[in-house]
C-alpha positions as CSV (number, residue, x, y, z in Angstrom):
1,X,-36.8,115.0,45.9
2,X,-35.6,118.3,44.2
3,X,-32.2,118.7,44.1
4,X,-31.6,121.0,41.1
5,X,-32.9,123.5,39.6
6,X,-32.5,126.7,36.9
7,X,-33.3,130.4,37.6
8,X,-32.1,132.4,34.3
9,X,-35.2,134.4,34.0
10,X,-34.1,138.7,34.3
11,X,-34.2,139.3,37.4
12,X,-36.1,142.2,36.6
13,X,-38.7,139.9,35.7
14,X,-38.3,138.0,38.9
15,X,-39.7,141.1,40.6
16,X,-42.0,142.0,38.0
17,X,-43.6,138.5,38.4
18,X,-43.4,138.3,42.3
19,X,-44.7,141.6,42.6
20,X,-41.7,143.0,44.4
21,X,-41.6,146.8,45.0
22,X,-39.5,148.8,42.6
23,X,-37.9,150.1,45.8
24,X,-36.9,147.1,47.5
25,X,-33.2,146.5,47.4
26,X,-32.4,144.4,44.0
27,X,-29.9,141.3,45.0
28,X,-26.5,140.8,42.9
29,X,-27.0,136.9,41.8
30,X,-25.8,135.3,38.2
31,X,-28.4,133.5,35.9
32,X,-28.4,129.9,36.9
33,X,-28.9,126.5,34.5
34,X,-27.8,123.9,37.5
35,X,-28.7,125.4,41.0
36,X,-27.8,123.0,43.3
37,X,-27.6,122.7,47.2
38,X,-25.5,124.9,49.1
39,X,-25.7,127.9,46.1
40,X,-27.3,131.1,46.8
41,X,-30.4,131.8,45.3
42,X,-32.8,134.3,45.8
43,X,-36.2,133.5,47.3
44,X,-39.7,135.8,48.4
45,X,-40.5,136.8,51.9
46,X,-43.1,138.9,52.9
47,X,-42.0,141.1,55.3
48,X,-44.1,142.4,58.2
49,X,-43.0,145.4,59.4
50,X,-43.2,146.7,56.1
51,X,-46.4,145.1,54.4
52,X,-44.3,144.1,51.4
53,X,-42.5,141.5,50.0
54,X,-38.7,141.1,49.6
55,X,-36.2,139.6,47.0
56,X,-33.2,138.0,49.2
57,X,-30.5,135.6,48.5
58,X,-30.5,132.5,50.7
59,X,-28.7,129.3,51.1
60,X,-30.4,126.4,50.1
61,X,-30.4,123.9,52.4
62,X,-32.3,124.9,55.3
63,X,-30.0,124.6,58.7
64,X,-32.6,124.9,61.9
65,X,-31.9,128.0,64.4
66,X,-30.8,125.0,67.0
67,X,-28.5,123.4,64.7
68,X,-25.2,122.9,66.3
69,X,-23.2,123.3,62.6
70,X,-23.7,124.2,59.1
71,X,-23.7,120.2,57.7
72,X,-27.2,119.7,58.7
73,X,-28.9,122.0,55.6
74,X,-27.3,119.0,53.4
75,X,-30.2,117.1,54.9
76,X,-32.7,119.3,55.1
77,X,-32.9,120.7,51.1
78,X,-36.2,119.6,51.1
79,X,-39.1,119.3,53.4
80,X,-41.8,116.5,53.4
81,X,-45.0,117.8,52.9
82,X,-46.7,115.0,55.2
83,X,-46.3,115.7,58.9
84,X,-44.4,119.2,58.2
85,X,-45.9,121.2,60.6
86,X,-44.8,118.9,63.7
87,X,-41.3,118.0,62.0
88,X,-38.2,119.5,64.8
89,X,-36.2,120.8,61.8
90,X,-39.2,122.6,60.1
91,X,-42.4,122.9,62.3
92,X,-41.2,126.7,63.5
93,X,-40.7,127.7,59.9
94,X,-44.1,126.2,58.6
95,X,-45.7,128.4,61.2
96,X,-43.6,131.6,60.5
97,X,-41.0,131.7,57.8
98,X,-42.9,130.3,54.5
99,X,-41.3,131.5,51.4
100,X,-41.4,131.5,47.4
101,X,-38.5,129.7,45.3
102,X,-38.6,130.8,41.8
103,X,-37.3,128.9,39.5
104,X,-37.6,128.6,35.6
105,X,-38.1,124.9,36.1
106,X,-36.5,122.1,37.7
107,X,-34.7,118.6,37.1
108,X,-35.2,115.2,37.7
109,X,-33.9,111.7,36.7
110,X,-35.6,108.5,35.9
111,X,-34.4,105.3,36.3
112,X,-33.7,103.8,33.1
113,X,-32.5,100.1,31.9
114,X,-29.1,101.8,30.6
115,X,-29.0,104.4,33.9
116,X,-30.5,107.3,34.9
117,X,-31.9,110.2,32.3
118,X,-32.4,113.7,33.7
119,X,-35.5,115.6,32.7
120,X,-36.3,119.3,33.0
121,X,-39.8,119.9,34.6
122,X,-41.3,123.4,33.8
123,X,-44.6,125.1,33.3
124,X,-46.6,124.4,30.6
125,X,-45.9,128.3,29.0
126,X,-43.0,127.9,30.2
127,X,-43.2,130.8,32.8
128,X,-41.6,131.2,36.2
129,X,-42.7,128.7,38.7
130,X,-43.3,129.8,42.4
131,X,-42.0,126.4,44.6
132,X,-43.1,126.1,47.9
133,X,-40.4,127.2,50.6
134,X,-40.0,127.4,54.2
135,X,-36.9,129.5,55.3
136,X,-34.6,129.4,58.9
137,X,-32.4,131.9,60.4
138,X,-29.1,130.1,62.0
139,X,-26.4,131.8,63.9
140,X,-22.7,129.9,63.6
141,X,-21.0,129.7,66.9
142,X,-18.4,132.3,65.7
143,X,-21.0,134.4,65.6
144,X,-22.2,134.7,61.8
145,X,-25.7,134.5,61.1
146,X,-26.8,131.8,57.8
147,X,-30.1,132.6,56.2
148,X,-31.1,129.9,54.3
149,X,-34.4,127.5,52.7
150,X,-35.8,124.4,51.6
151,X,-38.3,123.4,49.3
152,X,-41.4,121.4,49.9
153,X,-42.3,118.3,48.2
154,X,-45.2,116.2,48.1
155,X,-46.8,113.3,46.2
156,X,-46.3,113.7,42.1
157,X,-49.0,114.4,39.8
158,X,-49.2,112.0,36.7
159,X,-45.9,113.7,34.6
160,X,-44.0,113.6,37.2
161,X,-44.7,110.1,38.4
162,X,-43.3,108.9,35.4
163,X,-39.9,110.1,36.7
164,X,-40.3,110.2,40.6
165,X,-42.4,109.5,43.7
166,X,-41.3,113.1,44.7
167,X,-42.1,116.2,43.2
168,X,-41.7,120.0,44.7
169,X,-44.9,122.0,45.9
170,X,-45.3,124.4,42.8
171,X,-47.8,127.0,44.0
172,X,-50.8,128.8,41.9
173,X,-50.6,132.7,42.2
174,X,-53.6,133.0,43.6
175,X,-52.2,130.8,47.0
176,X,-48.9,132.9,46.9
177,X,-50.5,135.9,49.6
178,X,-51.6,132.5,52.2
179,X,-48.5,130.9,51.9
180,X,-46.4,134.0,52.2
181,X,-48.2,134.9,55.4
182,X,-49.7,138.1,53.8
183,X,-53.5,136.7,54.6
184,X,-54.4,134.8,57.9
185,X,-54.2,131.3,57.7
186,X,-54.1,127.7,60.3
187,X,-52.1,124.7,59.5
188,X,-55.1,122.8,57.9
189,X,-55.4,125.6,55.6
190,X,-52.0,125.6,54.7
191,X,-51.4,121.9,54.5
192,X,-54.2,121.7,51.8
193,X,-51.9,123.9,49.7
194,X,-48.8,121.3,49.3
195,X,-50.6,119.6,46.9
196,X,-49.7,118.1,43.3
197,X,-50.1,120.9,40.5
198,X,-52.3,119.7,37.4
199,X,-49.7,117.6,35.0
200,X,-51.9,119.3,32.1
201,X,-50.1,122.3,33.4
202,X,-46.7,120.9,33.3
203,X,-44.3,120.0,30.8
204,X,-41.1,117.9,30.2
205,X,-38.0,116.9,27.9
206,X,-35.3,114.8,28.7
207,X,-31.9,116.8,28.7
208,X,-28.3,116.0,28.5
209,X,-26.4,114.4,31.3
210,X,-23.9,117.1,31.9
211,X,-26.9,118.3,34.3
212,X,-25.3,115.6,36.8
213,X,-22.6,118.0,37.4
214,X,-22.8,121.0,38.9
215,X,-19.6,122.0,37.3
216,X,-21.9,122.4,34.4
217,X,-23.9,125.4,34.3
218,X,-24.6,127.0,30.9
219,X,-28.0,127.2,28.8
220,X,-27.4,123.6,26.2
221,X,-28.4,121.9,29.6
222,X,-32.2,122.6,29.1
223,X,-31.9,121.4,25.5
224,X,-34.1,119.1,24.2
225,X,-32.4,115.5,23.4
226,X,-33.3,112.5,21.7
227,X,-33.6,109.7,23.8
228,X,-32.2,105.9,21.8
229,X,-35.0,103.7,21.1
């Protein structure tokens, strides 16, 4: 699974990077070091009517338009890559409402003899990571409408399999226009995307604990540790 993740890159860079239009309305969002489920984060849409893409702060944890409350994006903060596209919960988004998560990289634990250790996954430069997203429009029964995502897994590559049998879909550039919905594509086509991304691309370090708590948000959580021998 993914369940946290850090965003602390400028957001001017976020655009720079995504290729969002100078003009395009800039969202208000604090640097991040433990992004977890429920925060707002800002994700990329392409949008239609204007032939451009967008910047825009969703809720992660994606809560289906026929949802009957808000408690069912706790289960739905990611999407399984295998079977997607005929899943209830995310088969309407897979065909319409694909999105970008960036995120600087992202956490996970392995099981350990003396517990679990937390790891930061990132690029191997280090650069902003597009993860796979798929994004759901929900309207509360007082009215209010929720915007809000989840990010595709799939199968890990080699690094990650060390850690977990789960790892988010991290998307090349050159895939972001076909996943976005910016070039024509079927499901097969867009199915062979959520694959594993090259471990010689990837890096890793085990981190502090203190990720464990989302209480904790500052930049010593991404610091390399020592692990006992």
């Amino acid at each position: 699974m993914c369940g946290r993740v850090r965003l602390s890159s400028d957001v001017s860079e976020i655009k720079l990077v995504f290729s969002i239009p100078p003009h395009r309305p800039t969202p208000n969002f604090p640097p991040t070091w433990n992004g977890a489920p429920t925060d707002l984060l800002p994700v990329v849409r392409f949008d239609p009517k204007a032939g451009e893409r967008s910047l825009d702060l969703l809720r992660w944890g994606l809560v289906p338009y026929w949802a009957k409350d808000l408690k069912v994006g706790f289960a739905n903060i990611n999407a399984k890559a295998e079977g997607i596209e005929s899943k209830p919960a995310f088969r309407v988004a897979f065909e319409r409402r694909r999105c970008l998560v960036p995120v600087d990289n992202f956490y996970e634990w392995k099981k350990m003899a003396t517990g679990k250790q937390p790891y930061a996954i990132a690029l191997a430069d280090r650069g902003l990571m597009a993860l796979a997203g798929l994004w759901e429009n929900w309207r509360s029964p007082g009215g209010e409408w929720v915007r809000s995502f989840a990010i595709v897994t799939t199968t890990p590559n080699e690094l990650c399999a060390e850690l977990h049998n789960r790892m988010p879909v991290v998307l090349a550039r050159e895939t972001w226009p076909t996943w976005l919905g910016e070039e024509p594509a079927d499901a097969n086509l867009l199915t062979a995307l959520l694959a594993p991304y090259p471990s010689a691309e990837m890096a890793c370090w085990p981190v502090s604990a203190r990720v464990g708590n989302v209480k904790n948000n500052d930049p010593s959580l991404i610091e390399p540790i020592v692990l006992a021998a």
